[in-house]
PLY file of the C-alpha trace (Angstrom):
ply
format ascii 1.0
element vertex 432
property float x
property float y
property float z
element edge 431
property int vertex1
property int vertex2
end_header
47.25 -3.58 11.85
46.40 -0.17 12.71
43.23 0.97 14.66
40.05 2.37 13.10
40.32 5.95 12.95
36.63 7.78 12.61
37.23 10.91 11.10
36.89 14.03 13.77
33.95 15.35 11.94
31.93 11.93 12.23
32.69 11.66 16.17
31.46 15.18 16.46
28.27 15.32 15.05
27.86 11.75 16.72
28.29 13.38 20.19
26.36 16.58 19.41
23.26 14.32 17.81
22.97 13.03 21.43
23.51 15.81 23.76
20.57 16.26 25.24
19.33 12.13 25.36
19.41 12.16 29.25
17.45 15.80 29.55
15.42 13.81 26.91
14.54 10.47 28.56
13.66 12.00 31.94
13.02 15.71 30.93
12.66 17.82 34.04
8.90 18.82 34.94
7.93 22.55 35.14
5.43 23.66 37.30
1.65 24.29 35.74
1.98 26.89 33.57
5.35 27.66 33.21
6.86 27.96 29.98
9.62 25.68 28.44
12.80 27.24 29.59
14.92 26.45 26.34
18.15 28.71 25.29
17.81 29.49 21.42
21.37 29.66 21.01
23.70 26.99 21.36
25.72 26.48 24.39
29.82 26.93 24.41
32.74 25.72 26.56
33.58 29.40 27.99
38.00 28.54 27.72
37.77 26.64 24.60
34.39 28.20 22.79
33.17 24.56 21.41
29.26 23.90 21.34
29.11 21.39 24.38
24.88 21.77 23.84
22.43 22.91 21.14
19.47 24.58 21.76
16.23 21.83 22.24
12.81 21.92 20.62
10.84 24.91 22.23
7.57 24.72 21.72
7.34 28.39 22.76
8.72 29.42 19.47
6.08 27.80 16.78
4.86 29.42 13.93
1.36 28.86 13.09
0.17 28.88 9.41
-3.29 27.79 9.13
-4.22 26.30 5.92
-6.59 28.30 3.33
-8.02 25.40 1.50
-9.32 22.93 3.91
-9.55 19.16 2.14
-12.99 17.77 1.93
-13.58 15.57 4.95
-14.74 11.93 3.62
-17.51 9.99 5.75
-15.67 7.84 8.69
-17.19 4.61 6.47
-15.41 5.63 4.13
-11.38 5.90 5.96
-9.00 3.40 4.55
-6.47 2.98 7.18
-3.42 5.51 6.34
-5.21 7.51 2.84
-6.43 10.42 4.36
-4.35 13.28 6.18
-5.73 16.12 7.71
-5.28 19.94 7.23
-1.98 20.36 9.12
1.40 18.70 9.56
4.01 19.62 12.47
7.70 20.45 10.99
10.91 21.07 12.93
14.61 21.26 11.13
17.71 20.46 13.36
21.35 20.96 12.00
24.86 19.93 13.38
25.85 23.80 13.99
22.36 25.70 15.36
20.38 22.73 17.11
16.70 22.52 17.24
15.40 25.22 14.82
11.67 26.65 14.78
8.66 24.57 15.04
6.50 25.13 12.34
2.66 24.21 12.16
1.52 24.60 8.63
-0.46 23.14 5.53
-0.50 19.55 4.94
1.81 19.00 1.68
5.30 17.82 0.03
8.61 17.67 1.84
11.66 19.28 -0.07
14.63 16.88 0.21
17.86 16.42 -2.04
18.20 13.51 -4.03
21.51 12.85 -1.57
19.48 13.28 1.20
20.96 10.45 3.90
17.40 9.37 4.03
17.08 7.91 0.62
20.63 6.25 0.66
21.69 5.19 4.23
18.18 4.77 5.68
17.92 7.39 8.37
14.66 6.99 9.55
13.26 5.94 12.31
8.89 6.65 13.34
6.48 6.49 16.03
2.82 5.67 15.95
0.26 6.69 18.39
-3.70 7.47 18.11
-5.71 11.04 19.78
-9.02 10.11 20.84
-12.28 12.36 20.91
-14.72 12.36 23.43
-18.51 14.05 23.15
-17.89 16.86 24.96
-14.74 17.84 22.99
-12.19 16.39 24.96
-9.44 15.33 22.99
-7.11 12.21 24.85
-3.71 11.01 24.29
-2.76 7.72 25.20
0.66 7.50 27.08
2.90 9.48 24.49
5.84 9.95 27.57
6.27 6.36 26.48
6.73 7.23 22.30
9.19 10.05 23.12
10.69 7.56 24.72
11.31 5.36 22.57
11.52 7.85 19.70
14.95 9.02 21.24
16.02 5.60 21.84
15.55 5.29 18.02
17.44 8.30 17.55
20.07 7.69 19.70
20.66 4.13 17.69
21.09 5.82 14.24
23.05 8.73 15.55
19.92 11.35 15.17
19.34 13.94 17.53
17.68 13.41 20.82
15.26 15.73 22.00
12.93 17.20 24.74
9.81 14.58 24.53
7.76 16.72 26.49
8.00 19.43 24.12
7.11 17.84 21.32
4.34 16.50 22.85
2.97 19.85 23.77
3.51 20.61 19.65
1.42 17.49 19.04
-1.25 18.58 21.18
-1.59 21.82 19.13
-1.70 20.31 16.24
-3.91 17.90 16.95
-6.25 20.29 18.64
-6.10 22.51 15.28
-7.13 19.23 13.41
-9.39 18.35 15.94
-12.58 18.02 13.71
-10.14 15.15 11.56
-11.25 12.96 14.71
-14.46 11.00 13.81
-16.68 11.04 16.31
-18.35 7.65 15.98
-17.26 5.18 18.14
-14.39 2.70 17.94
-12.84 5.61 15.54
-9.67 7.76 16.77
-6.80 9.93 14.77
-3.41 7.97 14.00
-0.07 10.46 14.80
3.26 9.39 12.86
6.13 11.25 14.35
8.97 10.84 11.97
12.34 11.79 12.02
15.29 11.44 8.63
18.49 12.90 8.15
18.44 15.22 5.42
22.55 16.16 4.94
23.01 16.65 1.54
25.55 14.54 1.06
26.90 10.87 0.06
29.14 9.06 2.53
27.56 6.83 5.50
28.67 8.90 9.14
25.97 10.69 11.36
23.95 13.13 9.55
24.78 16.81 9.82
21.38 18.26 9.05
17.75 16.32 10.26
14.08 17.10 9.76
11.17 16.00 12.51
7.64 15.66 11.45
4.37 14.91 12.18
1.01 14.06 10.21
-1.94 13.12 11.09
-4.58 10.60 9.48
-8.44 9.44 10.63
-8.83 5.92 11.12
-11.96 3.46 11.84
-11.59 0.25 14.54
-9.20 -2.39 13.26
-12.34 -4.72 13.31
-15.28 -2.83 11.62
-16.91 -5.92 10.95
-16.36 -7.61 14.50
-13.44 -9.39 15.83
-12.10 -12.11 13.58
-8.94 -13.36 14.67
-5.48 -13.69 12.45
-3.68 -17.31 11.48
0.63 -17.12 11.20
2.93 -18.88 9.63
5.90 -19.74 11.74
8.61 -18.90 9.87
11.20 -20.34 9.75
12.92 -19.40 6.08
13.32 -15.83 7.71
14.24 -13.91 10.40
13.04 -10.08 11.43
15.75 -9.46 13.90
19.13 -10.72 15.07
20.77 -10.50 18.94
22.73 -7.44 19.32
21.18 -5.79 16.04
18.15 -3.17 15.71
15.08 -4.96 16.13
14.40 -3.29 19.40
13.97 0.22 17.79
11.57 1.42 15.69
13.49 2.04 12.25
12.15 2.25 8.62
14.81 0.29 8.20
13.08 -2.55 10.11
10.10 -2.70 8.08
10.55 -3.02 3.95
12.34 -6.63 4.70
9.42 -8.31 6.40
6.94 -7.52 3.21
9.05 -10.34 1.14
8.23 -12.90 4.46
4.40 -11.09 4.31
3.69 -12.29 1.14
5.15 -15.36 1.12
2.89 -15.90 4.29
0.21 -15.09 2.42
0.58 -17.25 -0.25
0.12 -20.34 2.09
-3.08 -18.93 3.65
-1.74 -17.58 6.55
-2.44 -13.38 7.56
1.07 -12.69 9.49
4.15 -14.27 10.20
5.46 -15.59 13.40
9.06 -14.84 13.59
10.99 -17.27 14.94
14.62 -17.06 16.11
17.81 -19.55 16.72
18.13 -22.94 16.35
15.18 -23.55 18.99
12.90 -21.84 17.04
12.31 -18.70 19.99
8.95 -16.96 19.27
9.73 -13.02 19.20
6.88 -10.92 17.64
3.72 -11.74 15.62
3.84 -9.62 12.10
4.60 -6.36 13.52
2.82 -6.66 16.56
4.23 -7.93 20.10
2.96 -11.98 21.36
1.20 -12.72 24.08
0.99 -16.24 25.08
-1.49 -17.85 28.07
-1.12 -21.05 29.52
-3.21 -23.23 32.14
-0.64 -24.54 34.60
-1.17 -27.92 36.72
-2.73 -26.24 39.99
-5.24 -23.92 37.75
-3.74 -20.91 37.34
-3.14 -19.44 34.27
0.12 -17.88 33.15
0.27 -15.08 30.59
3.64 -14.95 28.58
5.35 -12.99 26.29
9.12 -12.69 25.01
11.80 -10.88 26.88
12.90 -7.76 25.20
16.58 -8.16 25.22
17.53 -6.05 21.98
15.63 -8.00 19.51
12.17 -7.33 20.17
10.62 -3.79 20.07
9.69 -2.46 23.15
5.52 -1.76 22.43
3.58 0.46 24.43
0.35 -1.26 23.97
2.64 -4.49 25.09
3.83 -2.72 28.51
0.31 -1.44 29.09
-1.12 -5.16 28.69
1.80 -6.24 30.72
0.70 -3.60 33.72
-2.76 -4.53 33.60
-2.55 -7.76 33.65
0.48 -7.58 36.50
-2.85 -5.70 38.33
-4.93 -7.43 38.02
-2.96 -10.65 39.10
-2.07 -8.68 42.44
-5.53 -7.61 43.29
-4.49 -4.13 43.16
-7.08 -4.07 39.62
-10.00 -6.29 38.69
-10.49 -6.60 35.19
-13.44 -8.66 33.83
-12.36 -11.47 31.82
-8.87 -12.03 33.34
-8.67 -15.55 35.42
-8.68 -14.96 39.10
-5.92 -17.01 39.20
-3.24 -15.21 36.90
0.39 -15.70 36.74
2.70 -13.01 34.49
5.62 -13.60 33.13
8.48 -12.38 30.86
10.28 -15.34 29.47
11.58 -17.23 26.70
8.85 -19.52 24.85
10.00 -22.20 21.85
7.42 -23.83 19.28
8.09 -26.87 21.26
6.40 -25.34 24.24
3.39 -24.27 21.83
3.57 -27.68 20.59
3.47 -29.99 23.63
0.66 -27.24 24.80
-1.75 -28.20 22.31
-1.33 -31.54 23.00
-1.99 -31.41 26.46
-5.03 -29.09 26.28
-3.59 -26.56 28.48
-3.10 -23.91 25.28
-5.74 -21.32 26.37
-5.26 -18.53 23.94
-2.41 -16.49 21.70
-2.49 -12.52 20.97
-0.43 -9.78 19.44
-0.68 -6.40 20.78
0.03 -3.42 18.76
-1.08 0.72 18.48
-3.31 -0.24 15.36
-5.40 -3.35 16.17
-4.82 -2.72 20.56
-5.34 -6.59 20.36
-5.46 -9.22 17.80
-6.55 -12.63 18.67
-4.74 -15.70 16.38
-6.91 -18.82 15.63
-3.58 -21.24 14.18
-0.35 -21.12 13.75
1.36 -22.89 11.02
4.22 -24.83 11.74
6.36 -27.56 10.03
3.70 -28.90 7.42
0.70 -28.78 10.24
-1.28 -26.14 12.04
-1.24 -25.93 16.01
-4.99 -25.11 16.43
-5.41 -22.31 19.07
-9.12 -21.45 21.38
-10.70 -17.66 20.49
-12.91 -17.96 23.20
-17.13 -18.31 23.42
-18.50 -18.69 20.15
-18.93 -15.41 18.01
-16.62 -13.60 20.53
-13.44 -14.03 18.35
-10.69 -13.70 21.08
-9.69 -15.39 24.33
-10.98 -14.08 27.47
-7.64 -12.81 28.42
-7.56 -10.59 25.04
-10.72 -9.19 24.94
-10.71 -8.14 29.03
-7.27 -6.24 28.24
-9.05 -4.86 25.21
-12.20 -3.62 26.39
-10.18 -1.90 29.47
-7.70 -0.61 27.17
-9.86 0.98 25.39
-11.87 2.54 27.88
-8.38 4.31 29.55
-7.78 5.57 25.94
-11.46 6.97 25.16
-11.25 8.11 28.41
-14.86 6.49 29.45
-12.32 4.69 32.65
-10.58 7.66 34.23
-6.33 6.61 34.39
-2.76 8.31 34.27
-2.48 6.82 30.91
-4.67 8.88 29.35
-3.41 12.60 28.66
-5.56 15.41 28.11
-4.63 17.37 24.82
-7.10 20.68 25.27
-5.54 23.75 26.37
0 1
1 2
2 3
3 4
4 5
5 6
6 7
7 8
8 9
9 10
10 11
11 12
12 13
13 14
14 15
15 16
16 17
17 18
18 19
19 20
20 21
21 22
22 23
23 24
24 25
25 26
26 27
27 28
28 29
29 30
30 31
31 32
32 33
33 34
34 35
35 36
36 37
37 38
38 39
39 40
40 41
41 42
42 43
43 44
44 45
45 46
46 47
47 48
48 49
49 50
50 51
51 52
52 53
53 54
54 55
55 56
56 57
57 58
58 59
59 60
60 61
61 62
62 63
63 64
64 65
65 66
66 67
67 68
68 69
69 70
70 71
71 72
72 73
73 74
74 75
75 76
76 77
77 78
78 79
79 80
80 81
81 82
82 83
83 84
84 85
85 86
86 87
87 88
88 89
89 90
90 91
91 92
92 93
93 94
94 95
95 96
96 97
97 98
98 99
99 100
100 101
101 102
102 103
103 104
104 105
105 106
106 107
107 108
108 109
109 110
110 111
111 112
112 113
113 114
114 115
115 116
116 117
117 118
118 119
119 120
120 121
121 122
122 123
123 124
124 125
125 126
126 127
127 128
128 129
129 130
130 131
131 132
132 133
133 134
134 135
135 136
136 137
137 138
138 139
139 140
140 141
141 142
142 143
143 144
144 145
145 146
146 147
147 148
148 149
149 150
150 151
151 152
152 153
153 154
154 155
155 156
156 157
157 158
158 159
159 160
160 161
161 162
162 163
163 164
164 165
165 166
166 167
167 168
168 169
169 170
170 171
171 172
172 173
173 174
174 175
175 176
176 177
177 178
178 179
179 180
180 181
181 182
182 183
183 184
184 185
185 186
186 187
187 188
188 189
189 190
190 191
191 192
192 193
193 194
194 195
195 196
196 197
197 198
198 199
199 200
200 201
201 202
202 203
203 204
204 205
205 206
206 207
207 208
208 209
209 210
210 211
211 212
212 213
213 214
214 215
215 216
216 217
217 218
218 219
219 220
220 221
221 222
222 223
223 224
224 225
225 226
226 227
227 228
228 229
229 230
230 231
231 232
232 233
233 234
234 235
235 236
236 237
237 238
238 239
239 240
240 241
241 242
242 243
243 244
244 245
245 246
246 247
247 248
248 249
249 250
250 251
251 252
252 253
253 254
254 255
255 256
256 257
257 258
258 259
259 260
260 261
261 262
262 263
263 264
264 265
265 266
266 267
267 268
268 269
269 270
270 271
271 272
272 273
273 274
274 275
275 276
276 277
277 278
278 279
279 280
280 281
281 282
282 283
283 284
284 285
285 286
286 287
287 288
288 289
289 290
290 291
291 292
292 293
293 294
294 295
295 296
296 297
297 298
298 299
299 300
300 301
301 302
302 303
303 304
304 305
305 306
306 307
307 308
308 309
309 310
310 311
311 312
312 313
313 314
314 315
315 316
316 317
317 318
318 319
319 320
320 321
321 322
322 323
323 324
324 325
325 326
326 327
327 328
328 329
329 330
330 331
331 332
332 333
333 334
334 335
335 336
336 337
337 338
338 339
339 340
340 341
341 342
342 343
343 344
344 345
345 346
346 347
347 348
348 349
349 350
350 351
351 352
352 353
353 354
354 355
355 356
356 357
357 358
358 359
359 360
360 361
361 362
362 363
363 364
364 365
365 366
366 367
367 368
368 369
369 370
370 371
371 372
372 373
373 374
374 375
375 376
376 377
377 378
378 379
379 380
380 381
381 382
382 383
383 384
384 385
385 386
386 387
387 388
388 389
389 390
390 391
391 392
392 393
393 394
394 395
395 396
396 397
397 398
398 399
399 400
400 401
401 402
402 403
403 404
404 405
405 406
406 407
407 408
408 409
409 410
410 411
411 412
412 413
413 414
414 415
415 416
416 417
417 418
418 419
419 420
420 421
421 422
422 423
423 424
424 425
425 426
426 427
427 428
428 429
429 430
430 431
């Protein structure tokens, strides 16, 4: 039997959708106020005239359209997670032949695709999610968005989509979100959620790497996960599904991911339980909580308290709220950080956990507390976790506090690096 043969156009636009990953992963750093030096044409072989690179994202280039008819602003009370968009939204077209085209900041509205768009039928799509915080004197923070353009090419790179600078499309979120700057509620505990999104829009049926792509960003207000104070989540261990395979795509952040775990949701649901716990291979291996990464803590036999949570490998999604836990928890445990709330005696570790483990934990009494970490909720504490016909019961910590010690320390310091109230690398500066 003969080999596969990929047609030449597919391995083409394959290699020219990732030309610039490396540049894109570690983009080189320019000196304080330097401009991005980005060609606008693309780059040729000078014996054999093919394109060998395409011209990056240059934030030097955006148009600016300001909107004429700002939307009403509704109370911050009033914000239903994901409803309400701001003025603006960040646009940027890429194609096989021309690269990276012009950034364009403009009115919030509708996106003009064709119904054969590769988005609608092969599910090229991938997202990022990350929140802008505002001080009272104006100061407008990012929290560690190196890490989302990170990942976001990762993403990319997976689905054959193009890579990009992630430094200069954070510069293009900063304008924007400094244009929309009054979107960000100024009461506390409130912040403004950023969806970077990227499809392939070829116009065209057939599943091969996209010729044509469009990159976008809105915007949307959002209150504290836990307006009412912290109440902490129950999960169902399932076991009748699974969110991710070895070797497949659960470690990238995909739209693809996402519409097959609302079937498991509701079915969660419909036993009492607010998330799933998704369990993988025969030894039932915890991986992620809902759509959150797990954190698990357990009291070992000389005192000291290990925090654990799943090994990546390529099944688990690589969170930035779950590396920054890991970090300041890793900190703490060396003395290099002290964080109220963490044990003085603190072990971290990355390694594989089965239900049995939970199991024979709760039995012994040395079960001190379960978490998810996510951009939305920072930290969510779980109370039980259903399992097998019974519930493993799980401590939240003092009464009324709704979390574990461990969960609300890494919270409370979290939250301070992102508000910018404790002064750290993390936390990027988004004001001109």
């Amino acid at each position: 039997m003969s080999a596969l043969r990929l047609p030449v156009r597919t391995l083409r636009l394959a290699r020219l959708a990732g030309t610039s990953l490396a540049r894109s992963a570690a983009p080189a750093r320019l000196a304080p106020g330097l401009r991005f030096r980005h060609t606008s044409q693309p780059q040729r072989d000078v014996m054999t005239g093919e394109i060998i690179q395409l011209p990056d994202i240059d934030p030097n280039t955006v148009k600016i359209t300001k909107t004429e008819n700002p939307k009403f602003r509704p109370a911050a009370s009033k914000l239903v997670f994901g409803h309400t968009f701001t003025d603006h939204m960040l646009t940027i077209p890429w194609t096989s032949t021309g690269g990276w085209g012009t950034p364009e900041i403009k009115p919030y509205g509708p996106l003009v695709l064709d119904p054969s768009s590769t988005v609608f039928h092969y599910a090229f799509t991938l997202f990022e999610g990350t929140k802008a915080y505002r001080q009272e004197d104006g100061t407008v923070r990012l929290f560690r968005p190196d890490m989302n353009m990170a990942r976001m090419n990762k993403s990319a790179q997976r689905i054959a989509l193009p890579t990009f600078d992630g430094d200069a499309l954070t510069e293009l979120i900063k304008k924007l979100v400094m244009l929309d700057a009054e979107w960000i509620p100024k009461e506390k505990g409130y912040s403004l959620y950023i969806r970077p999104t990227l499809i392939g829009t070829q116009n065209a049926l057939g599943v091969g790497p996209s010729s044509d792509a469009l990159l976008f960003v809105i915007a949307s207000p959002v209150g504290p996960y836990y307006a009412t104070g912290f109440k902490p989540v129950s999960l169902y261990a399932t076991t009748e599904f699974v969110r991710a395979a070895p070797k497949g795509t659960g470690g990238y952040k995909l739209g693809a991911n996402y519409a097959p775990g609302v079937v498991p949701q509701a079915a969660a649901a419909k036993q009492g339980y607010s998330q799933n716990l998704w369990l993988l291979g025969d030894e039932h291996a915890l991986t992620e909580v809902g759509t959150m990464n797990l954190f698990v803590a357990l009291k070992q036999a000389d005192g000291t308290v290990e925090l654990v949570t799943p090994p990546l490998d390529d099944v688990i999604l690589p969170g930035v709220t779950r590396d920054s836990a890991l970090a300041l928890a890793r900190a703490h445990a060396a003395g290099t950080e002290t964080i109220p709330g963490l044990p003085e005696k603190l072990a971290v570790s990355e390694r594989k956990l089965v239900m049995a483990d939970l199991v024979a934990a709760e039995k012994a009494g040395t079960l001190v507390e379960v978490f998810g970490t996510g951009t939305a909720a920072i930290v969510s504490a779980v109370d039980k976790i259903g399992y097998q016909g019974r519930d493993i019961e799980i401590p939240t910590g003092p009464p009324g506090q709704g979390m574990g010690n461990i969960a609300k320390g890494i919270l409370d310091r979290m939250s301070a690096i992102q508000t910018g109230a404790y002064p750290h690398e993390w936390s990027v500066v988004a004001n001109p």
